[in-house]
C-alpha positions in Angstrom: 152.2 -68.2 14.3 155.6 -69.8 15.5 157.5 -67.2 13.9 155.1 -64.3 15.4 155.9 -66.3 18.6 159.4 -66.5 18.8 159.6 -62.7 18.0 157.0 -62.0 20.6 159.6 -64.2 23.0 163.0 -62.4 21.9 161.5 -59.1 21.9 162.2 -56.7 24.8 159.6 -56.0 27.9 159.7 -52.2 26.9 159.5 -52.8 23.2 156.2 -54.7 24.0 155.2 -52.2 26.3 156.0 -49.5 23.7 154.1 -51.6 21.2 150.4 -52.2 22.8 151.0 -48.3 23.9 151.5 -47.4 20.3 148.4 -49.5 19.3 146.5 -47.9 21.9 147.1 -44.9 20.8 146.5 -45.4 17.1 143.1 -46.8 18.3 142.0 -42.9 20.7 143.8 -41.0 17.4 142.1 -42.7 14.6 138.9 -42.4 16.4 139.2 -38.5 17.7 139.7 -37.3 13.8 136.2 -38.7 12.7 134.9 -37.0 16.0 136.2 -33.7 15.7 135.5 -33.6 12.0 131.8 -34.2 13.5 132.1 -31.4 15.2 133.9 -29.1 12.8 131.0 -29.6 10.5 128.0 -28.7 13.3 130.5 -25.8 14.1 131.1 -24.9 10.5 126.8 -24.7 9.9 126.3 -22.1 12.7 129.5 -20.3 12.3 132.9 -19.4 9.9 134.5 -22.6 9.2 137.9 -24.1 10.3 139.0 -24.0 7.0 138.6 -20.6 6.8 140.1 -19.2 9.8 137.4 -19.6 11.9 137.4 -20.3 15.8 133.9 -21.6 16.3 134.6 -25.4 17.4 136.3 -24.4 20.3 132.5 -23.9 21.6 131.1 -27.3 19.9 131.3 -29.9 22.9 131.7 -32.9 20.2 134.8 -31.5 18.9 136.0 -31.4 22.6 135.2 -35.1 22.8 137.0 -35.9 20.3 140.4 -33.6 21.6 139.8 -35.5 24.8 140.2 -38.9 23.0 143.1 -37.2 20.7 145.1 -36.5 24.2 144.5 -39.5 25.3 146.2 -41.1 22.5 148.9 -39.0 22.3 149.6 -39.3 26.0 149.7 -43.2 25.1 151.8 -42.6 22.6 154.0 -40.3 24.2 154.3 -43.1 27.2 155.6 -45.4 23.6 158.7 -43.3 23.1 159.6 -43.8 26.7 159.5 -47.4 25.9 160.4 -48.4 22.8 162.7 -47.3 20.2 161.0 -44.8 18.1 161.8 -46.9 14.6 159.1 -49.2 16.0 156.7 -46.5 17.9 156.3 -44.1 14.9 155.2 -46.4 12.2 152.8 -47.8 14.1 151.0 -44.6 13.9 150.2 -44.7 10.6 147.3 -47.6 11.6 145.4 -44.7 12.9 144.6 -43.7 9.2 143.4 -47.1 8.8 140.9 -46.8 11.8 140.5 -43.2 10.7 139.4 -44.1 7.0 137.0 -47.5 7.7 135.4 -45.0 10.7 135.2 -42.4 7.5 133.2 -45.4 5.5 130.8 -46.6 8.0 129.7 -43.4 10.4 130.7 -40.4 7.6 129.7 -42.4 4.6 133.1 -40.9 2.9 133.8 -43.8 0.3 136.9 -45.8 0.2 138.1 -46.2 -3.0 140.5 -48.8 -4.6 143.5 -46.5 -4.4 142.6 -46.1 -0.7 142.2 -49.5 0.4 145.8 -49.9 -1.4 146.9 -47.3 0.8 145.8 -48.5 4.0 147.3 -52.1 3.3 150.7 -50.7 2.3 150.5 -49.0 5.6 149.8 -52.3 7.3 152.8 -54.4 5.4 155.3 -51.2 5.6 154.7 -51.1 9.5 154.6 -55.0 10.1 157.8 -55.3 8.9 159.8 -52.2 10.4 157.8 -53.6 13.8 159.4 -57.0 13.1 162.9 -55.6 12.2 163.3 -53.1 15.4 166.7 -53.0 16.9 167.1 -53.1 20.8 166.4 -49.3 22.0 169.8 -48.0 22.8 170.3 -47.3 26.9 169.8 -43.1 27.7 171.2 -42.8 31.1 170.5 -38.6 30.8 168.4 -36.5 28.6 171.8 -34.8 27.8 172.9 -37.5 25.8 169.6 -37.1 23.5 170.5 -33.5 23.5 173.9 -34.2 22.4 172.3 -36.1 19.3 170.1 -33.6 18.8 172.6 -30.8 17.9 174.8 -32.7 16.0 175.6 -31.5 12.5 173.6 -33.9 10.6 170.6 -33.0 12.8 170.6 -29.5 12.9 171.1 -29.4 9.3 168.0 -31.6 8.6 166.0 -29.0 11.3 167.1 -25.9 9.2 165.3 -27.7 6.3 162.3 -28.5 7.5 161.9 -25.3 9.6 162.8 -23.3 6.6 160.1 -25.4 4.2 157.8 -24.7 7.3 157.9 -20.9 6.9 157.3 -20.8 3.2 154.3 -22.6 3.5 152.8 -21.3 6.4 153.8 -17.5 5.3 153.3 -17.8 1.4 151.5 -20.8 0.1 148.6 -21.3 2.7 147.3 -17.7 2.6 146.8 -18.3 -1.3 146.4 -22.2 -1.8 146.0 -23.3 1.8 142.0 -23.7 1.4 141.9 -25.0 -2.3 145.0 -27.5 -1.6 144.9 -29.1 1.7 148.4 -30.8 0.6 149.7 -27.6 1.9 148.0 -27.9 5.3 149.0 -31.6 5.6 152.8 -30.3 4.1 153.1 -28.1 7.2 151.8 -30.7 10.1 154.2 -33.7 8.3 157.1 -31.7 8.9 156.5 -30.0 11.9 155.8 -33.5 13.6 159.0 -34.9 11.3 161.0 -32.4 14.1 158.5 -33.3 16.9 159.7 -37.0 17.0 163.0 -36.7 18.8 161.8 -34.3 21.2 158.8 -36.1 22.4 161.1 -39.4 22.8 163.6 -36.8 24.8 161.0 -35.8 27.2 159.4 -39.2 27.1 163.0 -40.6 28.4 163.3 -37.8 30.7 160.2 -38.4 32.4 161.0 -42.3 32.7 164.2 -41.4 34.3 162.6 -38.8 36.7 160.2 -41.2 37.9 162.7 -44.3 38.7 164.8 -41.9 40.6 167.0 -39.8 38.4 165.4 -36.3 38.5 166.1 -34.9 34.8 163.7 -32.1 35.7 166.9 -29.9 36.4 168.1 -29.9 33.1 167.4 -27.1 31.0 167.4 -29.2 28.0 164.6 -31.3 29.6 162.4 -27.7 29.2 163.7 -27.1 25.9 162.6 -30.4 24.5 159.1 -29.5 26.3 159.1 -26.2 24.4 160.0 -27.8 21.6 157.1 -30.3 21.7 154.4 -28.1 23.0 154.9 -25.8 19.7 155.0 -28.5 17.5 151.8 -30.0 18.8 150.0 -26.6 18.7 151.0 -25.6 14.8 150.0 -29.2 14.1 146.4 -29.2 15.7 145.5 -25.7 13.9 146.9 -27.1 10.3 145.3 -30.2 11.3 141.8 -28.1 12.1 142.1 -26.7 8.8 142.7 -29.7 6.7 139.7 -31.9 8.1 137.2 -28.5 7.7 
């Protein structure tokens, strides 16, 4: 408890901020997937299911629910990046599979198995310590210095990659293995939000600058980050459809 303490003291405002937003947000995200799958499955009984290219939960109020409590996470989480670095805000996500798979045990009755249970405590140890070992976030006085990171060599390189690995699996291995290996669905939303990170801290910094008084809203990267995050959020929750139904 001391040592917990004397992090807790010599940790940053924002970072703790960024922290119990992060948390939050795990908490609304781990919840929404066992709520939407809910819904997926009374959609998928009365009509073609996700899985299969069908549109049908957009009319099931239960999968709505659980989109509501998905934004609200994601809004949490996109207040995080503002915050906090996004070394600390990013693995804190993966606690929403642990909320996600004991909600899967007790309301789904979807067994956790040993392997699982390993899983979901190398999650816990694997974010405790990158939590515990966050740098200080480094000052952004303008969204143009994220963009200027953003299109640096290294960067763009990496993009190219995962965009390129995006395409094949979106144009040649989910029409013929997408619905008999959901690795491919969960392949295309990993990269896809792999890219998403830096712009959603972009426009998270953006909109903390905007709103103490330096208006980033006139920057045109400002919008290209938002394009940037809007798609990737989009391809994501269709994949993501698919995967859970």
């Amino acid at each position: 408890m001391a040592a917990v303490r004397r992090w807790s003291e010599g940790m940053a405002s924002d970072n703790v901020k960024g922290l119990v937003l992060a948390l939050s947000s795990s908490l609304f995200i781990g919840a929404s997937f066992i709520v939407k799958k809910k819904g997926l499955k009374k959609a998928g009984a009365s009509g073609i299911r996700a899985g299969s290219g069908g549109y049908s939960y957009l009319l099931e109020p239960l999968w709505w629910v659980g989109m509501i409590a998905m934004v609200v996470g994601e809004i949490a989480n996109f207040a995080a990046y503002a915050f906090a670095p996004a070394i600390l805000v990013t693995p804190l996500g993966a606690l929403s599979i642990i909320i996600s798979a004991a909600l899967a045990d007790i309301i789904l009755r979807e067994k956790l198995h040993t392997f699982g249970i390993l899983g979901c405590v190398l999650c816990v140890v694997g974010s405790t310590a990158i939590v515990l070992h966050a740098p200080p976030e480094r000052q952004i006085e303008s969204v143009t210095e994220v963009w200027d990171l953003a299109t640096e060599p290294g960067f763009l390189f990496y993009a190219l990659l995962v965009l390129t690995a995006v395409f094949i699996l979106i144009f040649h291995f989910v029409p013929q293995y997408g619905q008999s290996h959901i690795m491919v669905y969960i392949g295309v939303c990993s990269l896809v939000g792999s890219i998403s990170v830096m712009s959603v801290k972009a426009l998270g910094i953006a909109l903390k600058l905007t709103f103490s008084g330096m208006n980033q809203l006139v920057y045109p990267q400002t919008w290209a980050f938002t394009l940037v995050v809007v798609t990737c959020v989009v391809t994501q929750m269709n994949y993501l459809n698919k995967v859970m139904f």
